[in-house]
C-alpha beads as a LAMMPS data file, in Angstrom:
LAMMPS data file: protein, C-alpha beads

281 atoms
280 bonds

1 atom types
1 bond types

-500.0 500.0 xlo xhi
-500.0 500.0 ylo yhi
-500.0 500.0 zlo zhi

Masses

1 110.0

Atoms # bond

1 1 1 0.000 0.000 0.000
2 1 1 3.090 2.060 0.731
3 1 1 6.455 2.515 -0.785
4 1 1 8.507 5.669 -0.592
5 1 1 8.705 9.032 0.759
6 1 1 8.608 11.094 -1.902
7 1 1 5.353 12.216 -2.351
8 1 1 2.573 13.171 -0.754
9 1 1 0.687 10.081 -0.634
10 1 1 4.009 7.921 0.756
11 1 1 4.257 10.632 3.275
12 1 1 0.939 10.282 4.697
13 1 1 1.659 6.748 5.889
14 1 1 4.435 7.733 7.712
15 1 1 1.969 9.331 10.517
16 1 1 0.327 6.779 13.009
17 1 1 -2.705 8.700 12.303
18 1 1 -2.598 8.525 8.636
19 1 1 -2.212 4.918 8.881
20 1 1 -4.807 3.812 11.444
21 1 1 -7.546 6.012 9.446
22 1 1 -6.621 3.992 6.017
23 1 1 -6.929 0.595 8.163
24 1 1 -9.965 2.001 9.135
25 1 1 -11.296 2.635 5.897
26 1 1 -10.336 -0.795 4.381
27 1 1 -10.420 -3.496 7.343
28 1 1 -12.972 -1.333 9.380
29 1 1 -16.716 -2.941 10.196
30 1 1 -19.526 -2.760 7.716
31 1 1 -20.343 -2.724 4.303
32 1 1 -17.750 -1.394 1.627
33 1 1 -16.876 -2.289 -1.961
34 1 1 -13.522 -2.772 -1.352
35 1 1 -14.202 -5.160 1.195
36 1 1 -16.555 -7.228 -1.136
37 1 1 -14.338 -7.262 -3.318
38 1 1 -11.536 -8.233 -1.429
39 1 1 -13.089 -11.024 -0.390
40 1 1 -13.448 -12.610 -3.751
41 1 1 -9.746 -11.472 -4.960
42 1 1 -8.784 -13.310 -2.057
43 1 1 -10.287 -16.433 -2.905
44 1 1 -8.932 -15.891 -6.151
45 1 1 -5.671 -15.405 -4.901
46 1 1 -5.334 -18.524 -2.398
47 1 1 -6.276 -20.726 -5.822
48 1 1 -3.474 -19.511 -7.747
49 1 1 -1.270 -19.947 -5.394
50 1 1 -1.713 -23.329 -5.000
51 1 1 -1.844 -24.154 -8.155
52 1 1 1.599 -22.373 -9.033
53 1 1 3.555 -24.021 -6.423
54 1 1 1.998 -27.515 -6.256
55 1 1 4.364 -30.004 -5.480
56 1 1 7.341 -27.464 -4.149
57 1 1 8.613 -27.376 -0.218
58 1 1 9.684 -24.301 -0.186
59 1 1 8.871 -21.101 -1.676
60 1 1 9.770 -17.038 -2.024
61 1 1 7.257 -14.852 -2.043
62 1 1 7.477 -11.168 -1.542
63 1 1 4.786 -8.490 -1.116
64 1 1 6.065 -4.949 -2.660
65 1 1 4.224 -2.196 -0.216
66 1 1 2.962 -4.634 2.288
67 1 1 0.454 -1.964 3.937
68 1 1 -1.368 -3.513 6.815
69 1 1 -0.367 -6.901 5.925
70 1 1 -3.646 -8.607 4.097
71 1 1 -1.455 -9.971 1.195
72 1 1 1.107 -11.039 3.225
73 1 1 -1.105 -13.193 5.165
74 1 1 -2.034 -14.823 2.216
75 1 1 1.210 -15.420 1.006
76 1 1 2.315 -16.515 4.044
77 1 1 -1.156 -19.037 4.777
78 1 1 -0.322 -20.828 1.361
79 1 1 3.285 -22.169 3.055
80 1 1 5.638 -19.413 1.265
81 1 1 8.670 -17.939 2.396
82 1 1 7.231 -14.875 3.259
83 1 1 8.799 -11.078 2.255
84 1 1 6.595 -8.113 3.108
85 1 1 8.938 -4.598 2.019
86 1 1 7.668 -1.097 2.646
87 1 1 8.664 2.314 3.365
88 1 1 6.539 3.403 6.333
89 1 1 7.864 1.316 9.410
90 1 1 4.099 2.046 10.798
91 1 1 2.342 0.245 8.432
92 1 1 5.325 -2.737 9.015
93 1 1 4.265 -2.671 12.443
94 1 1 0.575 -3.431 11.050
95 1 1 2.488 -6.112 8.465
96 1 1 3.563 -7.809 11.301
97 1 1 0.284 -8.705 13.247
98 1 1 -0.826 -9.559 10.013
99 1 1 2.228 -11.889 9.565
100 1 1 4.368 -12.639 12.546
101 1 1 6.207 -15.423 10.754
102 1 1 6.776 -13.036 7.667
103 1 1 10.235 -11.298 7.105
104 1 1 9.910 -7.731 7.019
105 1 1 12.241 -4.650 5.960
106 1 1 12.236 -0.945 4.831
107 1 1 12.418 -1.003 1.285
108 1 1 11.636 2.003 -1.197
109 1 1 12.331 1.088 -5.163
110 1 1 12.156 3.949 -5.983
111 1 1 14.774 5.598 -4.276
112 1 1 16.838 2.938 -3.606
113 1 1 18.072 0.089 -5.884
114 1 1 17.223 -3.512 -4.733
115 1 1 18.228 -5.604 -1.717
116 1 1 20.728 -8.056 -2.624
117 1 1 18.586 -11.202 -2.070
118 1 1 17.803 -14.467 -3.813
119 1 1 15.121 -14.490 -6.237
120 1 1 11.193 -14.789 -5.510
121 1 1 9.134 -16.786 -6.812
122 1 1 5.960 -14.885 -6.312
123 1 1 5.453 -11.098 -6.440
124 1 1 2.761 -9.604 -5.195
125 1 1 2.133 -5.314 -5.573
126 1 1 -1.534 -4.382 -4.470
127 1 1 -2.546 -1.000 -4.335
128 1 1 0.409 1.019 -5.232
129 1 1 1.237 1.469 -8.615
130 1 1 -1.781 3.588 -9.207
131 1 1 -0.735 5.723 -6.193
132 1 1 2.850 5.673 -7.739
133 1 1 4.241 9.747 -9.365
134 1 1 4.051 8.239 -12.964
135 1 1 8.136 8.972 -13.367
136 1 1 8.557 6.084 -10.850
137 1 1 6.087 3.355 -11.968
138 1 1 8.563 1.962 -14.613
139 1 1 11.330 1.864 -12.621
140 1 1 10.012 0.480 -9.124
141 1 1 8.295 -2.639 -11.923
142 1 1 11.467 -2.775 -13.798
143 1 1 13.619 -3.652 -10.253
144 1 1 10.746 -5.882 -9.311
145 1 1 10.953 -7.732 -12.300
146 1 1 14.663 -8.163 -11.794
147 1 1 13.781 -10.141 -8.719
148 1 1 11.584 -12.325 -10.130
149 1 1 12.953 -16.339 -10.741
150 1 1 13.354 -17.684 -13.592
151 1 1 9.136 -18.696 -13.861
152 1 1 8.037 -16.173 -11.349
153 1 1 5.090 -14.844 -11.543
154 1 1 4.409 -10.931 -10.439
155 1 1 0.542 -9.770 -9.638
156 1 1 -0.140 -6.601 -10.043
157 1 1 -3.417 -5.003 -8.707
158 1 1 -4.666 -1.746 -10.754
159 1 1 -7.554 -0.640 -8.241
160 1 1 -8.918 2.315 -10.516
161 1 1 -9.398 0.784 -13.950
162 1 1 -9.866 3.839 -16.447
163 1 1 -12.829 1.537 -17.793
164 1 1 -15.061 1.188 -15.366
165 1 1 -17.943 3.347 -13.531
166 1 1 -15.055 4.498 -10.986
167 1 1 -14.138 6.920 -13.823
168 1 1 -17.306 8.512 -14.071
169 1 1 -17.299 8.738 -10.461
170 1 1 -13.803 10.509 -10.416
171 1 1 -15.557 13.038 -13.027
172 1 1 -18.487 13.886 -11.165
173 1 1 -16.230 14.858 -8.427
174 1 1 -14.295 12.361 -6.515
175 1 1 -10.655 13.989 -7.610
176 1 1 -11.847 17.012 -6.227
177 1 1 -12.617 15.029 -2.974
178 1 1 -9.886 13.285 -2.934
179 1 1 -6.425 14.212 -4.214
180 1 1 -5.068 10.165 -4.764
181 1 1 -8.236 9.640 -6.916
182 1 1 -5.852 8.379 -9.645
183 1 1 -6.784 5.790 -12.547
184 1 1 -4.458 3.768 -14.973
185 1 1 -5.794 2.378 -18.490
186 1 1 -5.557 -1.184 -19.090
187 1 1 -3.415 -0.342 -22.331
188 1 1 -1.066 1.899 -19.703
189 1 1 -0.803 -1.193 -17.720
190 1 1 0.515 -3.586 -20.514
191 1 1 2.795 -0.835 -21.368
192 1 1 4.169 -0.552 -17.705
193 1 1 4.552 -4.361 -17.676
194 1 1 5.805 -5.349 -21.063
195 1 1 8.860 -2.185 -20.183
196 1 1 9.681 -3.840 -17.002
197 1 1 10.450 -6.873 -19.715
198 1 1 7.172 -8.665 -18.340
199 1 1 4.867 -10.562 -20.590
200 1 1 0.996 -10.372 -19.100
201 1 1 -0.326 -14.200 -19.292
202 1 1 -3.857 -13.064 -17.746
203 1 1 -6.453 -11.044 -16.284
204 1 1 -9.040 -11.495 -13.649
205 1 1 -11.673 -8.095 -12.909
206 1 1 -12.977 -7.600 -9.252
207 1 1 -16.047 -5.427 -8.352
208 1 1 -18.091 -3.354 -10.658
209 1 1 -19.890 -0.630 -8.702
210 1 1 -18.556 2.310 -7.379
211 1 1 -17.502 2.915 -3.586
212 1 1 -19.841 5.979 -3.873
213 1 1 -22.597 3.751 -4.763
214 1 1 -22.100 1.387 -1.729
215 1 1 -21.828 4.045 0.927
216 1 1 -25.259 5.944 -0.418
217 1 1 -28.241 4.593 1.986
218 1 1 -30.383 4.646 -0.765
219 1 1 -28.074 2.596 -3.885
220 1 1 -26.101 0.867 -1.046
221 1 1 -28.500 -2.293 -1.504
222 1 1 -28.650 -2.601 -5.071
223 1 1 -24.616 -1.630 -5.290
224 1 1 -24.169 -4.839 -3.124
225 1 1 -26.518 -7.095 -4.972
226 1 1 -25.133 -6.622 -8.148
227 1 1 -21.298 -6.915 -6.868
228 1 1 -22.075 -9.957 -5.081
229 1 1 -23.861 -11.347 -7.824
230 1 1 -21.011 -10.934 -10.146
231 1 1 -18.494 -11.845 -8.082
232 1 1 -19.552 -14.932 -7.556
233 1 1 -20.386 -15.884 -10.944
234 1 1 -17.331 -14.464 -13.011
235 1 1 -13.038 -12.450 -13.158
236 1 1 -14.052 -10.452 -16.046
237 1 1 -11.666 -7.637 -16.222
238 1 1 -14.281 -5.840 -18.825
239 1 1 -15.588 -3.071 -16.797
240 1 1 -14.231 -4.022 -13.532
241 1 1 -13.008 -1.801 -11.132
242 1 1 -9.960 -3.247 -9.700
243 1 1 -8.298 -5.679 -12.572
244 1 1 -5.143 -8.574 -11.172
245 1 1 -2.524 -8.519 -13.725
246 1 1 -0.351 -11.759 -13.559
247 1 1 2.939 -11.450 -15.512
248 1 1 5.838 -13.359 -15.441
249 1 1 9.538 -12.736 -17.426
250 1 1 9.977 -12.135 -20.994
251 1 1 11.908 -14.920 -22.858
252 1 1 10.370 -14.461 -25.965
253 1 1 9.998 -10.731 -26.864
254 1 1 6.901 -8.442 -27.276
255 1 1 3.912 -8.635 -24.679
256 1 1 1.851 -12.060 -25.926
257 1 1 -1.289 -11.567 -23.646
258 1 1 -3.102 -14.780 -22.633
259 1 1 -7.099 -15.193 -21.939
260 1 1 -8.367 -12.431 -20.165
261 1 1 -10.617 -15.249 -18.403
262 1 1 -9.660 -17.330 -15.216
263 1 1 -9.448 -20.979 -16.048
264 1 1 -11.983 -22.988 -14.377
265 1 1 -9.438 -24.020 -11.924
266 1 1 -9.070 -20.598 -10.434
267 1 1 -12.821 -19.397 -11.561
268 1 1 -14.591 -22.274 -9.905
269 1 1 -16.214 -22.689 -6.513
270 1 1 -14.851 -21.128 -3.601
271 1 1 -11.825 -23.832 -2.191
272 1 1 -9.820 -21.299 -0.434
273 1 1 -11.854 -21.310 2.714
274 1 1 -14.532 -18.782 4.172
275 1 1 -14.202 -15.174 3.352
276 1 1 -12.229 -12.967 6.278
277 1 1 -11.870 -9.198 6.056
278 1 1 -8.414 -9.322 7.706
279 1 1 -6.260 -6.375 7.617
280 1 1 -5.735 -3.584 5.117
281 1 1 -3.462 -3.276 2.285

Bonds

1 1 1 2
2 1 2 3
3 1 3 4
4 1 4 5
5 1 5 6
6 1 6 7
7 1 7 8
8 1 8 9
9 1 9 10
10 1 10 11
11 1 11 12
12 1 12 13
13 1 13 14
14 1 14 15
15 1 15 16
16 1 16 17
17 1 17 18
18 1 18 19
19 1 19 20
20 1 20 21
21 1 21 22
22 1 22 23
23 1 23 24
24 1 24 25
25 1 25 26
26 1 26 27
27 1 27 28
28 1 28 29
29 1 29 30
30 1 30 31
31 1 31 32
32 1 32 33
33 1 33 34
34 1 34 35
35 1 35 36
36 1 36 37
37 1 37 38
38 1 38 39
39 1 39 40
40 1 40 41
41 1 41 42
42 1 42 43
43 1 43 44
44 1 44 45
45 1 45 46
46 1 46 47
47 1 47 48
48 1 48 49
49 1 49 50
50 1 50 51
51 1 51 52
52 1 52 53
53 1 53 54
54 1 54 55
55 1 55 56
56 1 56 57
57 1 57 58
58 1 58 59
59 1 59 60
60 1 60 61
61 1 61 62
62 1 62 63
63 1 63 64
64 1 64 65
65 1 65 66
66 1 66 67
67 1 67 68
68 1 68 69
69 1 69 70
70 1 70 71
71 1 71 72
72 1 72 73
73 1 73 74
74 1 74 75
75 1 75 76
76 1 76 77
77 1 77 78
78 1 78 79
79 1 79 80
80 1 80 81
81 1 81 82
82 1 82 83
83 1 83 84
84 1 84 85
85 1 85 86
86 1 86 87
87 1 87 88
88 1 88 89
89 1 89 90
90 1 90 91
91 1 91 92
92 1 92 93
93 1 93 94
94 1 94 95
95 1 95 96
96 1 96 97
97 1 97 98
98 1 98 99
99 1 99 100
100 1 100 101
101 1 101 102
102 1 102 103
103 1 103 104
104 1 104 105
105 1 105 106
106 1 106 107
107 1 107 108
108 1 108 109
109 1 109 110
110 1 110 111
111 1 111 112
112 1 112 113
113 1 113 114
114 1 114 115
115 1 115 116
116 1 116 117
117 1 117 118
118 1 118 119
119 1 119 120
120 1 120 121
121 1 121 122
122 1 122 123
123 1 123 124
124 1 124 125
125 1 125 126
126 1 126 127
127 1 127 128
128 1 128 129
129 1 129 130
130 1 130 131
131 1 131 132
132 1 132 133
133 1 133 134
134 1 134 135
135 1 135 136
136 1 136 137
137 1 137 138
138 1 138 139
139 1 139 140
140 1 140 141
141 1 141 142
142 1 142 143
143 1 143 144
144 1 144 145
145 1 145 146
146 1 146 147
147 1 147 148
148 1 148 149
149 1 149 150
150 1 150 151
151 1 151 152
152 1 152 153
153 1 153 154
154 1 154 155
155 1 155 156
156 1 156 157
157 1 157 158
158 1 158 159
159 1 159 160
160 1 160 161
161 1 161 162
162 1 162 163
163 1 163 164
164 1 164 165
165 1 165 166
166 1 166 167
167 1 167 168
168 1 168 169
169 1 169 170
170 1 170 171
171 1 171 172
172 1 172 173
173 1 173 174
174 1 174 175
175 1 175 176
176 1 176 177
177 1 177 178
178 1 178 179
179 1 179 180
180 1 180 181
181 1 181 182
182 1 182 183
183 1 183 184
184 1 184 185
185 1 185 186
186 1 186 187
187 1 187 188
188 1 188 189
189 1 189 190
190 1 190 191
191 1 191 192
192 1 192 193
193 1 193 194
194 1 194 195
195 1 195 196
196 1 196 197
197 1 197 198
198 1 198 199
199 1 199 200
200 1 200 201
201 1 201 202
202 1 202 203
203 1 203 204
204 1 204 205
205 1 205 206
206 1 206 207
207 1 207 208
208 1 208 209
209 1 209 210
210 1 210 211
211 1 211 212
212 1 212 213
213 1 213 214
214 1 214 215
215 1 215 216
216 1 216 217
217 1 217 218
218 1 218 219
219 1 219 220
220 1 220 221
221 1 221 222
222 1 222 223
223 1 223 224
224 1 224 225
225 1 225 226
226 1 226 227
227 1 227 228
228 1 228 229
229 1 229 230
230 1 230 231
231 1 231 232
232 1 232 233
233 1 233 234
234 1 234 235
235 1 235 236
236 1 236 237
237 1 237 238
238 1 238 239
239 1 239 240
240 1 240 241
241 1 241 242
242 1 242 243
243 1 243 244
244 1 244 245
245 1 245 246
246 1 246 247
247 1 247 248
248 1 248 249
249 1 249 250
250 1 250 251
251 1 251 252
252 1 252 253
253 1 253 254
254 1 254 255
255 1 255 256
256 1 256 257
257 1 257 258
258 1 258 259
259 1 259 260
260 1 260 261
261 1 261 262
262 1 262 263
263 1 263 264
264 1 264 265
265 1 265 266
266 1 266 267
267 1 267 268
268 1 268 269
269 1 269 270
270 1 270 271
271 1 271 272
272 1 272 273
273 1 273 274
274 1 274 275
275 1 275 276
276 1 276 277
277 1 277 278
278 1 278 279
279 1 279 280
280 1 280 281
């Protein structure tokens, strides 16, 4: 959720304050979109997991801007070596009740180069890149993607998908509400990935209706009811607010994008165990 201290928004987290209102917001009580959807990335997450590192003891995983630790659980749950990195050392704190076994350390890409450790296999990097000053979203993916193994696999959350109804939201106001009210195309994306040298092997969509939508008494209902509903039925990224890009290293040259569906390993029935809000990225 946070990496660096360069701008305004890696600032904030650096105040207790800052920090506790954003965990809060996103691991608080009560109904949100994020939360919904959350749940169902999750899920989503736990399968692929699994599947990726079936049959292997042991495992690397690292979570770029580990934030209040929710990611890092995961990773951690699913038997990996786990590596949460991130700039504020108050949202580490947070990391680590999240993750006690988890190794943690102040890391900012992009102001520093990398750590010398050995390769992951899994890189996670949830809610940042959007967040990110645009001059730094190459590089912090390009020294990512130098980290990656051999057949890693990086995911990459974009949680304001230029395509969806969270851009008409940010038009009827929301920027003006709220200064990180940022949004990144799905073309932009590709772009940032296939620079870093990453080719983008699939897509999976999460939540469709607006936060504004949720919170409103009288749309907060409906908003739900159609989330839920296509949540549970389907990872379209067409139209979807938040959209998981997984990625892994370029051996053979341009950006070759696979199905933008799940398989119906990872798109099937929940096997990942009941839904838990958990803490915040």
């Amino acid at each position: 959720m946070t990496a660096g201290g360069g701008s305004a928004y890696r600032r904030l987290f650096q105040r207790p304050d800052a920090a506790a209102a954003y965990l809060r917001t996103y691991a608080g009580d009560g109904p949100s979109a994020d939360r919904l959807a959350w749940e169902f990335e999750r899920r989503y997450l736990v399968r692929l997991l699994r599947r990726t590192v079936a049959g292997r003891t042991r495992w690397r995983a690292l979570d770029y801007a580990c934030g209040g630790g929710r990611v890092l659980r995961e990773l951690a749950g699913c038997g990996a070596e786990a590596h949460g990195w991130d700039s504020s050392v108050v949202m580490l704190r947070e990391s680590r009740r999240a993750a006690p076994e988890a190794v943690l350390r102040r890391v900012d890409l992009s102001e520093q180069d990398c750590p010398d450790v050995q390769p992951f296999d899994v890189i996670t990097v949830f809610r940042l890149v959007l967040n990110l000053e645009p001059e730094h979203r190459a590089l912090v993916l390009r020294r990512l993607a130098g980290l990656l193994a051999g057949s890693g696999l990086l995911l990459l959350d974009n949680h304001g998908n230029r395509a969806s109804l969270r851009h008409l939201a940010v038009g009827l106001g929301a920027r003006r509400r709220h200064r990180f009210a940022n949004e990144l195309s799905d073309r932009e994306v590709r772009d940032l990935l296939a620079g870093a040298g990453l080719r983008l092997l699939r897509r999976a969509g999460f939540g469709w209706m607006p936060e504004f939508l949720h919170r409103h008494r009288a749309s907060a209902p409906l908003a739900r009811r159609i989330d839920a509903f296509l949540l549970a039925r389907t990872q379209s990224p067409w139209l979807a607010i938040r959209v998981l890009y997984l990625a892994g290293p370029d051996r053979a040259g341009p950006d070759r994008a696979g199905p933008d569906l799940a398989g119906p390993d990872l798109a099937g029935p929940d096997r990942a165990g009941p839904a838990r809000a958990g803490p915040a990225r």
